[in-house]
C-alpha positions as CSV (number, residue, x, y, z in Angstrom):
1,X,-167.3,40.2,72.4
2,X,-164.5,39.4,70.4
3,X,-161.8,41.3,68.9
4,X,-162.6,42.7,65.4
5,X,-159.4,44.2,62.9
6,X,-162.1,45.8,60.7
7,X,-163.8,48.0,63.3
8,X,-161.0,49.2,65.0
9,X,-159.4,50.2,61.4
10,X,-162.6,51.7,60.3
11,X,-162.6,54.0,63.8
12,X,-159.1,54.7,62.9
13,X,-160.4,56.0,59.6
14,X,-162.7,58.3,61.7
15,X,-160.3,59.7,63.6
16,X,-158.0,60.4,60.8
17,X,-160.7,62.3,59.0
18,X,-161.9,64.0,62.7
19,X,-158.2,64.9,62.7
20,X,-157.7,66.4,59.6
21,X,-161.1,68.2,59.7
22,X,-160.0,69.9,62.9
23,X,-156.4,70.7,60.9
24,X,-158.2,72.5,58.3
25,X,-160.3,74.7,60.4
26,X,-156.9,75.4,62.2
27,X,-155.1,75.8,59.2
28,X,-157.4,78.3,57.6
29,X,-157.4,80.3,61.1
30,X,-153.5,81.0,61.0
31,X,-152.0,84.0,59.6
32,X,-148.7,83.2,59.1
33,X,-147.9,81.2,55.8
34,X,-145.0,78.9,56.9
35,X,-146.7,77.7,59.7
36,X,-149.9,77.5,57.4
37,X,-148.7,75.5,55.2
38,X,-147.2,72.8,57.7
39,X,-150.9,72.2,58.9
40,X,-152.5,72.0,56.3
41,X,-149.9,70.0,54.5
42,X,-150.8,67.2,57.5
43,X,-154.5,67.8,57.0
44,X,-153.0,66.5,53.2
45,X,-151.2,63.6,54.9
46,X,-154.1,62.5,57.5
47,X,-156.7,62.6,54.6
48,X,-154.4,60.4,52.7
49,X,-153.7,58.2,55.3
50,X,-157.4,57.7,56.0
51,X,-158.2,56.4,52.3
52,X,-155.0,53.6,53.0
53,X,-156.3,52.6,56.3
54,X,-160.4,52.4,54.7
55,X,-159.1,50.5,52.3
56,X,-157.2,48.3,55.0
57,X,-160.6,48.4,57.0
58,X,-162.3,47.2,53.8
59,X,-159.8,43.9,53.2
60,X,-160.4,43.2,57.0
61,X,-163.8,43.2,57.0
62,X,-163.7,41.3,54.1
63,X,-161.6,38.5,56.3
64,X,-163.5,38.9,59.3
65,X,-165.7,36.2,59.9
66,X,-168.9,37.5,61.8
67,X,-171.1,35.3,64.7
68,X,-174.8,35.1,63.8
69,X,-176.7,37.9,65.4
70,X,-179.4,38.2,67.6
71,X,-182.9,39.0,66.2
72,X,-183.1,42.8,65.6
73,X,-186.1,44.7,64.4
74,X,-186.0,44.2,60.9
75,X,-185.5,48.3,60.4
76,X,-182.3,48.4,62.4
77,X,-180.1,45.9,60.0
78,X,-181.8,47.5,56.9
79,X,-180.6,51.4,58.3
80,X,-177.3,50.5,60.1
81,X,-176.6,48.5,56.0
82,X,-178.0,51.9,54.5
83,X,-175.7,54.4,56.8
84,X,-172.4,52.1,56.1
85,X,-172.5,52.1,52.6
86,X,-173.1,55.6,52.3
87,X,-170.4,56.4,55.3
88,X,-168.5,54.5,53.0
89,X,-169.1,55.8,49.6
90,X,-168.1,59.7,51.6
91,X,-164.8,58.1,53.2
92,X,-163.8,57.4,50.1
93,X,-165.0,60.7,48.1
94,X,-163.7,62.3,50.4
95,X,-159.6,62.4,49.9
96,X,-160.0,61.9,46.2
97,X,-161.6,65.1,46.3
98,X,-159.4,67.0,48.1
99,X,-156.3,65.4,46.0
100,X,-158.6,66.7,43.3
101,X,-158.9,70.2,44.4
102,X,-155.3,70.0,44.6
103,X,-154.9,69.3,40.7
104,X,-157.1,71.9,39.9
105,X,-155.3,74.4,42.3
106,X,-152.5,73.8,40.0
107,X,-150.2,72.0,43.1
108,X,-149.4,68.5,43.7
109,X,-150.7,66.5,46.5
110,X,-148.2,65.0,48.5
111,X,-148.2,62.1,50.7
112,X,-145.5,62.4,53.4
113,X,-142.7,63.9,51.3
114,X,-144.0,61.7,48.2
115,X,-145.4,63.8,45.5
116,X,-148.7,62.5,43.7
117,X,-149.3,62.8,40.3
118,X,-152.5,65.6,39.8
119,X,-156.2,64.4,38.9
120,X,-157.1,66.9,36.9
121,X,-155.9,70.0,35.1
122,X,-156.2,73.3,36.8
123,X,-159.6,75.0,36.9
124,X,-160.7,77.8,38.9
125,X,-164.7,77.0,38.5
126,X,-164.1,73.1,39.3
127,X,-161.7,74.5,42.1
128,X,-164.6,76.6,43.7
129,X,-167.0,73.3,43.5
130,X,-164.4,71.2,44.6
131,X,-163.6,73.6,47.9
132,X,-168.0,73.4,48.6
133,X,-168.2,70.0,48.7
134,X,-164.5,68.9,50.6
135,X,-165.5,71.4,53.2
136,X,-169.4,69.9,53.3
137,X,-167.8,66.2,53.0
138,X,-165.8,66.4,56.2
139,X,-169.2,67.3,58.3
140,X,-171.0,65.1,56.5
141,X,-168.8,62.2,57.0
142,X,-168.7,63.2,61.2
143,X,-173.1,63.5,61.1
144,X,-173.0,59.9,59.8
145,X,-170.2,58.9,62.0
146,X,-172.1,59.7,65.2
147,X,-175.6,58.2,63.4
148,X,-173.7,54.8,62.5
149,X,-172.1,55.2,65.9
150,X,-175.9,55.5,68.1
151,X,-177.4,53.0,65.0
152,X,-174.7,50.5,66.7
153,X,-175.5,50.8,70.1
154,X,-178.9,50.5,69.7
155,X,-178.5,47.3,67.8
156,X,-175.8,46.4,70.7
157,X,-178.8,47.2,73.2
158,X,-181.5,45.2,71.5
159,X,-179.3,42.2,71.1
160,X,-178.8,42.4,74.9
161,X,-181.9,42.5,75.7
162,X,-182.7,39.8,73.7
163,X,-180.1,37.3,75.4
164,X,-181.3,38.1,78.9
165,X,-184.9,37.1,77.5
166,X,-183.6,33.8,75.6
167,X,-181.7,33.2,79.1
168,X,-185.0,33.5,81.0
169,X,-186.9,31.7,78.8
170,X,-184.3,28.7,78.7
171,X,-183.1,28.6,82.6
172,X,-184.4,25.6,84.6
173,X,-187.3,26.6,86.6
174,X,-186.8,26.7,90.5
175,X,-187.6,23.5,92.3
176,X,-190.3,24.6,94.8
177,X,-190.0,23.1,97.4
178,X,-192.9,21.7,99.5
179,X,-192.5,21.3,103.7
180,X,-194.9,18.8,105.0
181,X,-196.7,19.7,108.1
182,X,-194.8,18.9,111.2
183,X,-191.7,18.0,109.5
């Protein structure tokens, strides 16, 4: 197994959402406000962080140059295609939203010191939507993580299983070996 930039950036990208999922929960836990806002102004900065390095994951798998696969059931390539996209399609909903909950919050993001421009005007009934489905996003986006995660293994196990078969099935049969009487 070779080394692959566009699976260890997309993991990364897990993480960093994992990370700032577990900052929020933190964040919403603390009572006092300085200290408050420091956390959840990293849970801003990892969310951010994890749309640059999806979109880094994105141009490296674009690059990467795959070996042909071993024969999988034809379900597994269909589902592991299926979960990807829409891992995918949340990974990237995800931090928009939540700079878009900003905007309507009235505040700016900001992206390690650098101030982003708002989405949106402020709203208090897009705020309340937008708060439902950030929160819902982030276990959403872990669910699918650990489903794309055991989709890959499986495939990883069915393509092993497959090689030790094509081994068998290729290997030189063992010379028998005939004794003559009273040799």
């Amino acid at each position: 197994m070779r080394w692959q930039w566009g699976r260890t950036l997309f993991w990364t990208t897990i993480g960093l959402v994992a990370g700032s999922f577990v900052l929020a929960l933190v964040g919403e836990e603390i009572s006092s406000t300085r200290v408050r806002e420091q956390i959840l102004n990293w849970h801003e900065w990892l969310g951010l962080l994890s749309l640059l390095t999806l979109i880094a994951t994105l141009i490296a798998q674009w690059f990467d140059k795959h070996p042909a696969s071993l024969p999988l059931p034809l379900w597994l390539p269909w589902l592991r295609g299926a979960v990807g996209v829409f891992l995918y399609v949340l990974l990237v909903l995800q931090p928009l939203s939540g700079w878009l909950l900003a905007s309507h919050e009235g505040t700016l993001a900001s992206f390690f010191g650098w101030m982003l421009p708002p989405l949106a005007s402020p709203s208090g009934t897009l705020a309340h939507y937008g708060y439902v489905y950030h929160g819902l996003g982030g276990v959403l986006i872990l669910l699918i993580s650990a489903l794309n995660l055991r989709l890959n293994l499986t495939a990883y196990v069915f393509s092993l299983v497959a090689s030790v078969r094509r081994r068998r099935r290729t290997a030189p049969e063992a010379k028998k070996r005939t004794y003559r009487d009273g040799a």
